[in-house]
C-alpha positions in Angstrom: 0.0 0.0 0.0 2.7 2.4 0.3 4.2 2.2 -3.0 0.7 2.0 -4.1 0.3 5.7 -2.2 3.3 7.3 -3.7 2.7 6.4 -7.1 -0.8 7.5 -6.9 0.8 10.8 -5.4 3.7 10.7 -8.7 0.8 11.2 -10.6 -1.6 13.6 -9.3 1.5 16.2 -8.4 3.5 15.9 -11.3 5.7 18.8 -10.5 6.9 16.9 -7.2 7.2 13.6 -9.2 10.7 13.4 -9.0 10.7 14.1 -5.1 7.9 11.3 -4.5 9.7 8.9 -6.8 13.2 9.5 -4.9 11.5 8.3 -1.7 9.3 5.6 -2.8 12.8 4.1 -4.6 14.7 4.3 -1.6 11.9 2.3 0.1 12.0 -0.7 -2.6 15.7 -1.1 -1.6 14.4 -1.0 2.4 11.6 -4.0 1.3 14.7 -6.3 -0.2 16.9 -6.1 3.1 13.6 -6.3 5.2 12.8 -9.8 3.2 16.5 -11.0 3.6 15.8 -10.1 7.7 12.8 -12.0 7.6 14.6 -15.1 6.2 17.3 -14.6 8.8 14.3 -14.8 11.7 12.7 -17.8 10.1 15.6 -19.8 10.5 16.2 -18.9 14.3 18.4 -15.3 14.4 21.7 -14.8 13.6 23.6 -16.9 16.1 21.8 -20.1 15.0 21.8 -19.4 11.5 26.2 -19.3 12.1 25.5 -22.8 13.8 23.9 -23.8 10.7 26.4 -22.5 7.8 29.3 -23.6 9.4 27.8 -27.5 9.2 26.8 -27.0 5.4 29.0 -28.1 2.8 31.9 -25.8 1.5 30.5 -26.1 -1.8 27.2 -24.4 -0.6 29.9 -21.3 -1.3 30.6 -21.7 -4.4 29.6 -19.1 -6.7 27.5 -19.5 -9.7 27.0 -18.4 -13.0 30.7 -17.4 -14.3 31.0 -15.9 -11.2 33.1 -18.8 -9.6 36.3 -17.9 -12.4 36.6 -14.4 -10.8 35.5 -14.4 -7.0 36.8 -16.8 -4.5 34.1 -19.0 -2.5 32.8 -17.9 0.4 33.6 -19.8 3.7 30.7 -21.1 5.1 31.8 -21.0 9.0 35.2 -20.0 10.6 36.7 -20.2 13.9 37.8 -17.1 15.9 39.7 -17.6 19.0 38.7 -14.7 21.7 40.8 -14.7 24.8 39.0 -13.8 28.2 40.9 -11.4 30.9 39.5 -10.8 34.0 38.9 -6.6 35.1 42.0 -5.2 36.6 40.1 -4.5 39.6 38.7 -7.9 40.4 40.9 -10.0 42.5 38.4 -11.7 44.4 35.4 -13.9 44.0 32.0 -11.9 45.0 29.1 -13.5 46.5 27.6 -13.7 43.6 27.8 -17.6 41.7 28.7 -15.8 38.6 31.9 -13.5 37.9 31.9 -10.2 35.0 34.8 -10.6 32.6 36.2 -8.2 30.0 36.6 -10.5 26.3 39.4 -9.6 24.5 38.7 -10.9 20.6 42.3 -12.0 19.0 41.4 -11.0 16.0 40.0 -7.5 16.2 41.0 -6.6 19.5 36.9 -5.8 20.5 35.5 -5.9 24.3 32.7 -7.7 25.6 31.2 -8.5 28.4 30.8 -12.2 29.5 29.3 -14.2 33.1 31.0 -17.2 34.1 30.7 -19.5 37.0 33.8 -20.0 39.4 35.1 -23.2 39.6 33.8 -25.2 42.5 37.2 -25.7 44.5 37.5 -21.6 44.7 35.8 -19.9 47.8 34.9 -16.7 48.5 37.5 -14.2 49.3 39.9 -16.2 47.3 42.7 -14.3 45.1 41.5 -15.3 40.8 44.4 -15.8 39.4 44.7 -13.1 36.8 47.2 -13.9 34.8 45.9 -17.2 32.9 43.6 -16.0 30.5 40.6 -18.4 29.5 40.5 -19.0 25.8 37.6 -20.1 23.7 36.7 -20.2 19.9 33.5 -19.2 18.8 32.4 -19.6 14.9 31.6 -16.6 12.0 30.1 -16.9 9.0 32.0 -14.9 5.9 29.0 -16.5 3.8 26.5 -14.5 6.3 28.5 -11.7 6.3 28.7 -10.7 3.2 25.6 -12.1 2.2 24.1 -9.7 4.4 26.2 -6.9 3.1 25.5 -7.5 -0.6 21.6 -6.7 0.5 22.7 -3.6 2.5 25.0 -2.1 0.1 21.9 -1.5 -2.0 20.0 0.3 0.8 22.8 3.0 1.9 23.6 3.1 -1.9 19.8 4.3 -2.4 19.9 5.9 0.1 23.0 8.0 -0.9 21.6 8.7 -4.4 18.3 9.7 -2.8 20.1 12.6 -1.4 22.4 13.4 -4.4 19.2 13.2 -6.9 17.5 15.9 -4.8 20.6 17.9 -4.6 21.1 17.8 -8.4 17.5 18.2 -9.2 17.9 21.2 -7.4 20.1 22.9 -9.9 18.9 21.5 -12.9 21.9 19.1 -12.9 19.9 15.8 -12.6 17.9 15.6 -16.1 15.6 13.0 -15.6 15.2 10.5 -18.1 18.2 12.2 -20.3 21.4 9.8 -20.9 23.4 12.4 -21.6 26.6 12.7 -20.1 25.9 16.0 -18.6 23.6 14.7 -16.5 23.3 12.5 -12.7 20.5 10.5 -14.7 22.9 8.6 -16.4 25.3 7.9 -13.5 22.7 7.1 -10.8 21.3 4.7 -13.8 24.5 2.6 -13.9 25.2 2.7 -10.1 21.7 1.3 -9.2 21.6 -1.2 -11.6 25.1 -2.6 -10.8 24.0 -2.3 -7.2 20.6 -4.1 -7.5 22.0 -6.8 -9.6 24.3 -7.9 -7.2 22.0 -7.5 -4.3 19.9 -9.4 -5.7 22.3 -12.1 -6.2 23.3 -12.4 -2.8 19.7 -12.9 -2.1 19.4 -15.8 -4.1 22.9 -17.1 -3.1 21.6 -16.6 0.4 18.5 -19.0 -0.3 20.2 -21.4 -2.3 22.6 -22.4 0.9 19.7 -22.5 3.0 16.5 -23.7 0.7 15.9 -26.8 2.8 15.8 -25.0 6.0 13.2 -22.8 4.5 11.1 -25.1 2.3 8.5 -25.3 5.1 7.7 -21.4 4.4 7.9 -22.0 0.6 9.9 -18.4 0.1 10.2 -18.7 -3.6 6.7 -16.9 -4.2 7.9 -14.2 -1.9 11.0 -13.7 -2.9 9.6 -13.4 -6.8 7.4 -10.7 -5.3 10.0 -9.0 -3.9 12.2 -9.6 -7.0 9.0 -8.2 -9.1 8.8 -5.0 -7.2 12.9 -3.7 -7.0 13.5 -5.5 -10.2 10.8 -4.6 -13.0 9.6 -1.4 -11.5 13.2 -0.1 -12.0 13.4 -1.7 -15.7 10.3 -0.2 -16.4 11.1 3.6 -15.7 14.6 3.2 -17.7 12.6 1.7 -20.6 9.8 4.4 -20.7 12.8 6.6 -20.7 14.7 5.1 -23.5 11.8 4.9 -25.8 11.3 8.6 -24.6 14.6 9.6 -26.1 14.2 7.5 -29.3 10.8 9.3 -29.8 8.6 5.7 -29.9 6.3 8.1 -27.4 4.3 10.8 -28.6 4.0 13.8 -27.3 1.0 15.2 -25.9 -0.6 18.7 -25.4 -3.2 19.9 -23.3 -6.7 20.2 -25.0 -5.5 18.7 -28.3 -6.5 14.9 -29.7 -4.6 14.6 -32.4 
């Protein structure tokens, strides 16, 4: 219904058109990562879904499409080893049956936060010993990741050019529906399309690695749907604009029928 309401407004104030149409386009891009966020819910979050890639088969990250002679596959589950250090100030046990530790990842260097039990033989008032840290590997996903970043790209991208179009259509610089070189139409034209393309892609990498966890929710119809609306509607206006410049559309006056 909202796209629905801002073409409906495209057309009965014309002279805002281009306003309207900047807006409801960044909003296609926001229904493509919403989809992908649903798919990532279905299957139980993001922490289960890690569980579950880094079980599948490497070859689940393998691209496709001529796409596997230039980019390398995509691991489907890594290890990272984060090392725990207890707080400097902490050097005894409270009262409490769990302890707060600082995490210390090996690999980036981030902090976190993590509870732990004390081991049984330690009482309270006893000294921790601070300099043994405890290690432990938890798993990533550089399938997920990027996955999840080839859907998002299109959304700041959108959002980027949403700002830019209404800054050039501000000074005349934008020149809708003109491929000339002089003008952001042409530019903006490229960028999206090489943007939703691979967006797109990821999606459909995304759900062929993980097609029998989602089979009970049958996502193909939705994800045409979704397809449908960021795909065709964005065809559509770049052919309606090439036959426009070839002059396959007539032109119109007010009052005439001829």
């Amino acid at each position: 219904p909202i796209y629905s309401i801002e073409s409906w407004l495209c057309l009965r104030y014309k002279d805002y058109a281009i306003y309207i149409e900047t807006l409801r386009d960044w909003y296609e891009s926001y229904v493509l990562y919403s989809f992908l966020q649903f798919l990532i819910n279905v299957l139980g979050g993001e922490e289960s879904l890690i569980l579950m890639l880094k079980d599948k088969s490497p070859t689940r990250g393998s691209h496709m499409w001529g796409l596997q002679w230039c980019v390398k596959p995509w691991l489907m589950g890594q290890p990272v080893r984060k090392t725990y250090m207890t707080t400097d100030g902490d050097t005894s046990l409270p009262n409490s049956p769990k302890s707060v530790a600082v995490a210390t990842t090996a690999s980036t260097g981030a902090a976190e936060t993590l509870a732990f039990s004390p081991p049984s033989n330690n009482t309270v008032g006893q000294p921790l010993n601070q300099n043994k840290p405890l290690k432990r590997v938890h798993w990533t996903s550089p399938f997920f990741v990027k996955c999840k970043f080839g859907v998002l790209q299109y959304v700041l991208l959108k959002f980027v050019c949403s700002i830019a179009i209404l800054i050039l259509e501000r000074y005349d610089l934008y020149k809708e529906g003109n491929f000339t070189y002089k003008g952001g139409y042409l530019y903006t034209c490229v960028l999206t399309n090489l943007s939703q393309c691979w967006a797109l892609y990821c999606m459909i990498f995304f759900y062929y690695a993980t097609k029998n966890e989602l089979a009970p929710i049958r996502p193909v119809g939705k994800f045409l749907s979704v397809k449908a609306l960021v795909f065709f509607t964005w065809w559509q206006s770049v052919g309606i604009s090439m036959l426009y410049q070839m002059d396959l559309i007539p032109h119109y006056q007010s009052g005439a029928f001829s």
